[in-house]
Biotite code that builds the C-alpha atoms (Angstrom):
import biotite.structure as struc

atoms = struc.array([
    struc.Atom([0.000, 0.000, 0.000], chain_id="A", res_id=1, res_name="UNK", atom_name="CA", element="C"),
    struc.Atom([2.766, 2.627, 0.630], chain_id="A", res_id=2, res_name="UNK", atom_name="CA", element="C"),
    struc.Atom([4.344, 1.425, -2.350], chain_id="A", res_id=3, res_name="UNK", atom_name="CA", element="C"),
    struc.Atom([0.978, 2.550, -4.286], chain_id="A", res_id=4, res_name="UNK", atom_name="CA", element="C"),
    struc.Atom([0.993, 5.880, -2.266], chain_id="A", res_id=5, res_name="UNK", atom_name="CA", element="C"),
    struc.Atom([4.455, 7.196, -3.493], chain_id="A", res_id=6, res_name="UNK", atom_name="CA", element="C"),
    struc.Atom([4.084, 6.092, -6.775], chain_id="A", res_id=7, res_name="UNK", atom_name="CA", element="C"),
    struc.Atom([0.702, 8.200, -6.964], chain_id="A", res_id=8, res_name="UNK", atom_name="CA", element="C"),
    struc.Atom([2.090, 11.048, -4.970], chain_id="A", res_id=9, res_name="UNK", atom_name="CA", element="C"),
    struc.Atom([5.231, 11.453, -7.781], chain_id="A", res_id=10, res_name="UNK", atom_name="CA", element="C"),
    struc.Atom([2.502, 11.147, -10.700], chain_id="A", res_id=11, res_name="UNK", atom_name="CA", element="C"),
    struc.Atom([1.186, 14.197, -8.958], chain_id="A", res_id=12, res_name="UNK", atom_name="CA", element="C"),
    struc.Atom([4.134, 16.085, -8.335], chain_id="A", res_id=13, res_name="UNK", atom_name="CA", element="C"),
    struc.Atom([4.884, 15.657, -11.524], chain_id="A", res_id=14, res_name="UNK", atom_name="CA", element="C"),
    struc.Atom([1.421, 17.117, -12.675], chain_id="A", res_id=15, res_name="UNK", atom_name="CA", element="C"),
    struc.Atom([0.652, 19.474, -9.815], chain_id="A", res_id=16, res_name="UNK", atom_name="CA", element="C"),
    struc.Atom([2.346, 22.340, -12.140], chain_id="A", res_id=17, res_name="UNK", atom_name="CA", element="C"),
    struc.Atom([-0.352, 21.465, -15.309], chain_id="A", res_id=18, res_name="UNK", atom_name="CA", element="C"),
    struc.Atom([-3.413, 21.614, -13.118], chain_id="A", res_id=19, res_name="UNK", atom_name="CA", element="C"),
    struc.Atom([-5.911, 24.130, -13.834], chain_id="A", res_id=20, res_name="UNK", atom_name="CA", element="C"),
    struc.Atom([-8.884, 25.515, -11.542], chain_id="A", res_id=21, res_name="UNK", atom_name="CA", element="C"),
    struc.Atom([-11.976, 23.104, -12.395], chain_id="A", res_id=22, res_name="UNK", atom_name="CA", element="C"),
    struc.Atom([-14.700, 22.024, -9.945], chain_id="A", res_id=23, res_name="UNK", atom_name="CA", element="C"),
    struc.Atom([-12.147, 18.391, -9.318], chain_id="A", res_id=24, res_name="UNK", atom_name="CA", element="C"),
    struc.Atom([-8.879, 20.361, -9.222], chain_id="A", res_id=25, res_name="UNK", atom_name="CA", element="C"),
    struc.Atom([-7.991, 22.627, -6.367], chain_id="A", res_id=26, res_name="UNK", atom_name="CA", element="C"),
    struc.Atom([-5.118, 24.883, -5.360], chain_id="A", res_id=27, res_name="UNK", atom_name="CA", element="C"),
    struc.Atom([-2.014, 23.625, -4.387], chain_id="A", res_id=28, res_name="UNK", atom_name="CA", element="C"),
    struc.Atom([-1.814, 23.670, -1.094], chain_id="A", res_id=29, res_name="UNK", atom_name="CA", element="C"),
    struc.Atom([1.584, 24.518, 1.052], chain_id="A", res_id=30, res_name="UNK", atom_name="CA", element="C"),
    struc.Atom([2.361, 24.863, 4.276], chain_id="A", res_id=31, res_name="UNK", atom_name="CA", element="C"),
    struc.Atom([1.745, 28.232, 4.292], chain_id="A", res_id=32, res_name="UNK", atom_name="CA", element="C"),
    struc.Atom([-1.201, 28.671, 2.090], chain_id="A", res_id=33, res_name="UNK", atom_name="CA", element="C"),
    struc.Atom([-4.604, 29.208, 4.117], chain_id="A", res_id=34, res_name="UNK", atom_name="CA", element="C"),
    struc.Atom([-6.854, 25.613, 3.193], chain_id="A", res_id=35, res_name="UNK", atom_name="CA", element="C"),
    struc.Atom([-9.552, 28.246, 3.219], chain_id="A", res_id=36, res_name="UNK", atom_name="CA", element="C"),
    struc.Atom([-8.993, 28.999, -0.562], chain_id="A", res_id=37, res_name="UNK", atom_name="CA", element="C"),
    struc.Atom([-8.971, 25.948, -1.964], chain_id="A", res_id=38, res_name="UNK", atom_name="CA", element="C"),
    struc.Atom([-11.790, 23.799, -2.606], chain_id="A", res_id=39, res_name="UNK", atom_name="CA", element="C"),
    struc.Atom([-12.534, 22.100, 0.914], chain_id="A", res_id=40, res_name="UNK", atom_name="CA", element="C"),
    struc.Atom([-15.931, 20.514, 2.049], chain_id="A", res_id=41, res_name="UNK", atom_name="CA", element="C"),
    struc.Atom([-16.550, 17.998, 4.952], chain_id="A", res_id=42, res_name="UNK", atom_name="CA", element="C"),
    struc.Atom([-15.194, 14.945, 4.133], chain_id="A", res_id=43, res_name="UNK", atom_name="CA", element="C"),
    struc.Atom([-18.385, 13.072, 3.735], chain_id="A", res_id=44, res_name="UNK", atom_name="CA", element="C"),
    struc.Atom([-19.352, 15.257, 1.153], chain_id="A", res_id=45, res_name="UNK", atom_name="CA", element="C"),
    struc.Atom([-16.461, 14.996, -0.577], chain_id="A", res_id=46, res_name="UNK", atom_name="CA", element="C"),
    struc.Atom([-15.817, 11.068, -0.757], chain_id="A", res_id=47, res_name="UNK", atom_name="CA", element="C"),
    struc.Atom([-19.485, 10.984, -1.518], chain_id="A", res_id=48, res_name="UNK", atom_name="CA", element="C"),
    struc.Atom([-18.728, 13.362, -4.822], chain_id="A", res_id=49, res_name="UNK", atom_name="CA", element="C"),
    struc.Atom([-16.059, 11.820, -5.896], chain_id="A", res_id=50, res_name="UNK", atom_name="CA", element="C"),
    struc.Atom([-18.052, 7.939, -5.489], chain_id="A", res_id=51, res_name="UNK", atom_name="CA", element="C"),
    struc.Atom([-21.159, 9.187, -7.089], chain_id="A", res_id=52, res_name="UNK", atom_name="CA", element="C"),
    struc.Atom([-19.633, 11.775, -9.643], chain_id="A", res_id=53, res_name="UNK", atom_name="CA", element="C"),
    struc.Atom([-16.270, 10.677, -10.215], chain_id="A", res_id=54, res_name="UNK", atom_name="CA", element="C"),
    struc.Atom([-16.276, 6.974, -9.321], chain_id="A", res_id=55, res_name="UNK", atom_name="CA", element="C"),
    struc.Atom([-13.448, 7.142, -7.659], chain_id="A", res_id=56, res_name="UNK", atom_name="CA", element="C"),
    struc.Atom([-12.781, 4.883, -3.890], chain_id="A", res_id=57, res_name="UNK", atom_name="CA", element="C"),
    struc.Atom([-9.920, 5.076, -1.463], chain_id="A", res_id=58, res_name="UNK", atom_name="CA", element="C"),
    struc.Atom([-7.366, 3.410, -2.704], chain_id="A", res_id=59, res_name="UNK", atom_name="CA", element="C"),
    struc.Atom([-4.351, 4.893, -0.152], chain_id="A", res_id=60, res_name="UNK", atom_name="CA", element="C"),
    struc.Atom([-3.849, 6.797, 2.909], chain_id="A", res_id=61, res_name="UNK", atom_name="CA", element="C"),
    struc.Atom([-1.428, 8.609, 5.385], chain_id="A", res_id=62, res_name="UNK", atom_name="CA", element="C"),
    struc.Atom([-0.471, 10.850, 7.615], chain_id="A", res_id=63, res_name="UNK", atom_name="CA", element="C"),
    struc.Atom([1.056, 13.850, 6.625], chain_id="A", res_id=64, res_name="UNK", atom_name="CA", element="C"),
    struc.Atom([2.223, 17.005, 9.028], chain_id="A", res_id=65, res_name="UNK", atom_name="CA", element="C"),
    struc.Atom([-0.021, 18.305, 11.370], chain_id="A", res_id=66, res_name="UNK", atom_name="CA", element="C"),
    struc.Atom([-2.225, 15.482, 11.917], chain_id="A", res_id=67, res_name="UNK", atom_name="CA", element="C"),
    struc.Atom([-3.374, 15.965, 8.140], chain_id="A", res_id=68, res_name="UNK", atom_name="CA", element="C"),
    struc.Atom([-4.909, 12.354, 6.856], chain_id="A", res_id=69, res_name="UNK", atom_name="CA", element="C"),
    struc.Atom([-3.545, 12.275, 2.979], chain_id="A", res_id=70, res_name="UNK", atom_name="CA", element="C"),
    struc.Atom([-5.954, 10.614, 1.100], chain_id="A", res_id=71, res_name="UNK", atom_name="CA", element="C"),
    struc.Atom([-5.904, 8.798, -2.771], chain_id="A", res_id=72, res_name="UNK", atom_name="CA", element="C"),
    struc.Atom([-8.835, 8.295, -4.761], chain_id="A", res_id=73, res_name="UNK", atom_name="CA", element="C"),
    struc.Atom([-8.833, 6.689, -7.810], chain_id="A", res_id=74, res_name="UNK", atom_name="CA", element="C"),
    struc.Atom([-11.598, 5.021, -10.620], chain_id="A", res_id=75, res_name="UNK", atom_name="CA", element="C"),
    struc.Atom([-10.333, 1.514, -12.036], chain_id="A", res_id=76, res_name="UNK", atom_name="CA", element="C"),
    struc.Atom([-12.979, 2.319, -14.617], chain_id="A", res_id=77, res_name="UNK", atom_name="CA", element="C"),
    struc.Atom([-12.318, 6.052, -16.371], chain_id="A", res_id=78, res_name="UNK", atom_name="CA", element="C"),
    struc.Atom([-8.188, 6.331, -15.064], chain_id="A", res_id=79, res_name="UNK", atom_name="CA", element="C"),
    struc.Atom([-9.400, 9.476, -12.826], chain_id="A", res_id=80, res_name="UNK", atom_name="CA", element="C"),
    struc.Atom([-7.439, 10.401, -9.579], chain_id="A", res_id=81, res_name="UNK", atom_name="CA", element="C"),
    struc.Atom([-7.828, 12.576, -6.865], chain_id="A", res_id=82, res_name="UNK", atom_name="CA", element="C"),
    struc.Atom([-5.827, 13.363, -3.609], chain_id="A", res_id=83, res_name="UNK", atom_name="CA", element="C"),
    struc.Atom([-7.138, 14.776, -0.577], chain_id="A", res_id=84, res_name="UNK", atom_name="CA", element="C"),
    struc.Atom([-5.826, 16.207, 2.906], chain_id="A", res_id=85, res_name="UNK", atom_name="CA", element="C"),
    struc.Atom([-8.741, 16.145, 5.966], chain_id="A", res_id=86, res_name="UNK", atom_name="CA", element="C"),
    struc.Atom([-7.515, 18.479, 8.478], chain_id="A", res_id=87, res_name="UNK", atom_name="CA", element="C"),
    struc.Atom([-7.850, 17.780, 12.459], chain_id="A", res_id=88, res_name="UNK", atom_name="CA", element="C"),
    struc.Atom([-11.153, 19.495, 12.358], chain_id="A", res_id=89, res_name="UNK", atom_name="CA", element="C"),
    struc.Atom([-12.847, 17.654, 9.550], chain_id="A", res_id=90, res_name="UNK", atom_name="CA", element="C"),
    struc.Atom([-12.284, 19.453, 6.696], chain_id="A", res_id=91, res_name="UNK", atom_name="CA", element="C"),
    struc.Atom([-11.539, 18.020, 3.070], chain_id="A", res_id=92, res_name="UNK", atom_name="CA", element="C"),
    struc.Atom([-9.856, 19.464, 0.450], chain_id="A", res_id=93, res_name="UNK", atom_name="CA", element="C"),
    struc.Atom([-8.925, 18.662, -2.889], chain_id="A", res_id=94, res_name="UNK", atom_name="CA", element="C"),
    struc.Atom([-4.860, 19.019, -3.214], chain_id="A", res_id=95, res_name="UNK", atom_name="CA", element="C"),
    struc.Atom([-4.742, 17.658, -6.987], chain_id="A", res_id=96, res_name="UNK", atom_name="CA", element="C"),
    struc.Atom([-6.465, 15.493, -9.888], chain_id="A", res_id=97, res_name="UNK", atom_name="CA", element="C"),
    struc.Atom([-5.422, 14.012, -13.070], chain_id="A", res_id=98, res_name="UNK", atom_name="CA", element="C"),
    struc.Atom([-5.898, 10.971, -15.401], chain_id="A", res_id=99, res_name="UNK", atom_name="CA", element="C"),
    struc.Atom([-4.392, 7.666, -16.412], chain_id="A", res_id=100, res_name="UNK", atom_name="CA", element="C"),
    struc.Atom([-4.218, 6.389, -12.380], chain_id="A", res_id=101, res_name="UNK", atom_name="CA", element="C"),
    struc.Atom([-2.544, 2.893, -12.620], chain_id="A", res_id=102, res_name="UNK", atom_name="CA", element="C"),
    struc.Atom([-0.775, 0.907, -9.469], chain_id="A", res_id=103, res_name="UNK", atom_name="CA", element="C"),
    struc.Atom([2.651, 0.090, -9.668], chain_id="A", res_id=104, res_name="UNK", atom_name="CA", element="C"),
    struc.Atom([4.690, -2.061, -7.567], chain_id="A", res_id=105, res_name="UNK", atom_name="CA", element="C"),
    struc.Atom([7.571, -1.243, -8.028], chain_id="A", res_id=106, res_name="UNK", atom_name="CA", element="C"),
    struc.Atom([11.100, -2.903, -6.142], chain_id="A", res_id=107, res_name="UNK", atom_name="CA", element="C"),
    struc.Atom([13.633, -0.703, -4.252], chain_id="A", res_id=108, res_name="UNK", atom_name="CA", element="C"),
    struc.Atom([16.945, -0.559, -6.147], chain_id="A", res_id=109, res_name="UNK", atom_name="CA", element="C"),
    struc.Atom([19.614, -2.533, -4.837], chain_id="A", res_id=110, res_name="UNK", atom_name="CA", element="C"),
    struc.Atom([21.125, -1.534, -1.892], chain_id="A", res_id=111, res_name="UNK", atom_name="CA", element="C"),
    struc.Atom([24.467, 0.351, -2.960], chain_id="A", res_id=112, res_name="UNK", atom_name="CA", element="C"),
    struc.Atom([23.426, 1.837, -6.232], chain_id="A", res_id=113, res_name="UNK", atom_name="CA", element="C"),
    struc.Atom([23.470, 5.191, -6.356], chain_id="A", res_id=114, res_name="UNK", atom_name="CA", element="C"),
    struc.Atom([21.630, 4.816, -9.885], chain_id="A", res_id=115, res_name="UNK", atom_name="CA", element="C"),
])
């Protein structure tokens, strides 16, 4: 499962600087940007858009700083994606979104290779 998580959260480094403002994608959220901004619901609302709307289930979590629960949705079905941070007080909100969502399990390189 943590294998799944990095692999997803590069494929959205790597697209976080292509994403434009639509209802799905939000504003990238740092450390020192205000959640407020960004588009945040509670989080039953939220998973409950993405099922209905999107398709998309759970298919990682974590915790990131703060107490923030980092969340990855995906759909098996269209390829759509969607991660999530749920602060300590409830609140959702969407941190990126893409397409073409596939698990990878990928092995560790071997220890001593620099490559």
């Amino acid at each position: 499962m943590m294998k799944r998580m990095i692999a997803t959260l590069a494929l959205a480094s790597a697209s976080l600087a292509s994403l434009a403002a639509t209802p799905l994608s939000a504003q990238v959220i740092t450390p020192a940007t205000n959640l407020a901004g960004a588009n945040c619901a509670l989080r039953d609302v939220v998973v409950e858009r993405l099922a209905t709307k999107y398709g998309e289930s759970r298919q990682s979590i974590g915790l990131g700083a703060n107490n923030a629960v980092v969340e990855v949705f995906a759909s098996d079905t269209s390829g759509t994606w969607t991660i999530t941070v749920t602060t300590a007080s409830g609140l959702t909100c969407l941190i990126a979104s893409g397409l073409a969502f596939e698990t990878l399990a990928e092995a560790l390189p071997a220890k001593g290779n620099d490559a």
